[in-house]
C-alpha positions in Angstrom: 109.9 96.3 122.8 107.5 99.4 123.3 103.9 99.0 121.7 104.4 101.7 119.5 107.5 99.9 118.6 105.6 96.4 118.1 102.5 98.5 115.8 105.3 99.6 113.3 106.8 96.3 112.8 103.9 94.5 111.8 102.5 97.1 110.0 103.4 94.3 107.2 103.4 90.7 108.6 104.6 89.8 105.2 106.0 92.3 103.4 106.5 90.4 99.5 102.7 89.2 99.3 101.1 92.5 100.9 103.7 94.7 99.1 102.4 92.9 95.7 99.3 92.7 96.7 99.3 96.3 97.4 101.0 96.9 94.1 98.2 95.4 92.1 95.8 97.9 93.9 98.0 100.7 92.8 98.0 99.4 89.3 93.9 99.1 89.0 94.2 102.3 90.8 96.3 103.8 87.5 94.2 102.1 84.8 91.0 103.0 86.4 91.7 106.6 86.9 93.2 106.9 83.6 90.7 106.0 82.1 88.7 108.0 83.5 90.8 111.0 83.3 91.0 110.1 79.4 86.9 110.3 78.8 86.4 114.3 80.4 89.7 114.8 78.1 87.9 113.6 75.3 84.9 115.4 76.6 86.2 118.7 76.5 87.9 118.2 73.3 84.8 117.2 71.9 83.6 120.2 73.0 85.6 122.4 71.8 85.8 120.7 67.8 81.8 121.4 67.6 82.1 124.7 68.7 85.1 125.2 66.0 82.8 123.0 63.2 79.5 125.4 64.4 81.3 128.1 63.3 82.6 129.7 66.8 85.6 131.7 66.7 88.9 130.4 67.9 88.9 133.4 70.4 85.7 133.1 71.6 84.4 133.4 75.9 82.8 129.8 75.0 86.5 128.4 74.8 86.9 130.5 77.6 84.5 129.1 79.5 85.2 125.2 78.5 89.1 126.0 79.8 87.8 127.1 83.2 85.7 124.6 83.1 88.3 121.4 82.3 90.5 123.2 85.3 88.2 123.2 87.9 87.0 119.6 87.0 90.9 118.6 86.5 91.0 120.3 89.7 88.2 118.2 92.1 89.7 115.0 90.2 93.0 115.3 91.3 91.6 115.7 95.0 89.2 113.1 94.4 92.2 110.7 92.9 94.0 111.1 96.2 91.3 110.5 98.4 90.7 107.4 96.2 94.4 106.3 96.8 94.4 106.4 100.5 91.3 104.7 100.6 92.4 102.1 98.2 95.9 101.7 99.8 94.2 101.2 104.0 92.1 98.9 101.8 94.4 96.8 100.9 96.5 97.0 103.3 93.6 96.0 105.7 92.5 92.9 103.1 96.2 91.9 103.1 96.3 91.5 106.9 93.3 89.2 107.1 95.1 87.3 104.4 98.7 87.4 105.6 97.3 87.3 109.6 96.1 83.6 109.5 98.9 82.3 107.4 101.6 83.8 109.7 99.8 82.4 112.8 99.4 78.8 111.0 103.3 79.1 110.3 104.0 79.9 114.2 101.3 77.5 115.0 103.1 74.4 113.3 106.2 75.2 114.2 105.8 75.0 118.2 106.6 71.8 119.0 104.3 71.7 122.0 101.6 74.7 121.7 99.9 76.0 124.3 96.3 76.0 123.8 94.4 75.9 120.3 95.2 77.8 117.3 93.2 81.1 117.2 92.5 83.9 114.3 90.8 87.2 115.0 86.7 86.8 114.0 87.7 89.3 111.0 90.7 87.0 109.4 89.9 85.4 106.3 90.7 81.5 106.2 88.5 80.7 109.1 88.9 76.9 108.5 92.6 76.8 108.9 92.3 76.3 112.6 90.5 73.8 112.9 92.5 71.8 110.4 95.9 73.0 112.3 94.4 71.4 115.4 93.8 68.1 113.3 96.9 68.1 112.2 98.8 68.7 115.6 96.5 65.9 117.2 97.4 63.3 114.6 101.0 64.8 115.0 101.2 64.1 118.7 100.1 60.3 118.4 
């Protein structure tokens, strides 16, 4: 198996808890930006009913002006929404690797009957205090 071979298969060490995990990202990604999408919607449109109750002509170049104005801001949100999704995705896909990492190795860790050498997790990994425990219990397995 070629590295590039090996860093595309555990691009997801465990696909159903990253995947969800990733999936509840995506969903506070939607809520988030549609909320915030709602409030310059409403911000335009508020806009726009004061100049209609001041008295400003359904034609008018303030209208105009508020239009170009919602587009170019729709515009940079859109851009700024993507952006926001990448980052949120390698986010989480990053979070769910410390998570899923340490697990995965306990898993191969128990399983070998006789392991060679101690249980070890990258300094980064979350669940630091698994290995240590692992050990324990192999020692106390062994006797």
């Amino acid at each position: 198996m070629t590295t590039k071979e090996r860093s595309l298969q555990s691009l997801l060490i465990n696909p159903p808890f990253q995947l969800k995990l990733l999936g509840y990202f995506v969903g506070l990604f939607i809520s988030t930006t549609a909320s915030l999408y709602s409030t310059t919607f409403l911000f335009f449109w508020n806009l726009k009913e004061k100049g209609l109750a001041v008295g400003i002509p359904e034609g008018h170049v303030y209208y105009q002006f508020l239009d170009n104005q919602k587009h170019d801001l729709d515009t940079l949100f859109v851009g700024l929404a993507l952006l926001n999704l990448i980052f949120l995705l390698a986010a989480g896909l990053l979070i769910s690797h410390r998570i899923a990492g340490p697990i995965h190795r306990l898993k191969l860790y128990l399983k070998d009957p006789d392991p060679v050498g101690p249980m070890k997790l990258r300094e980064d990994d979350f669940f630091q205090e698994l290995a240590p425990l692992a050990e324990e219990v192999k020692r106390k397995d062994r006797t």
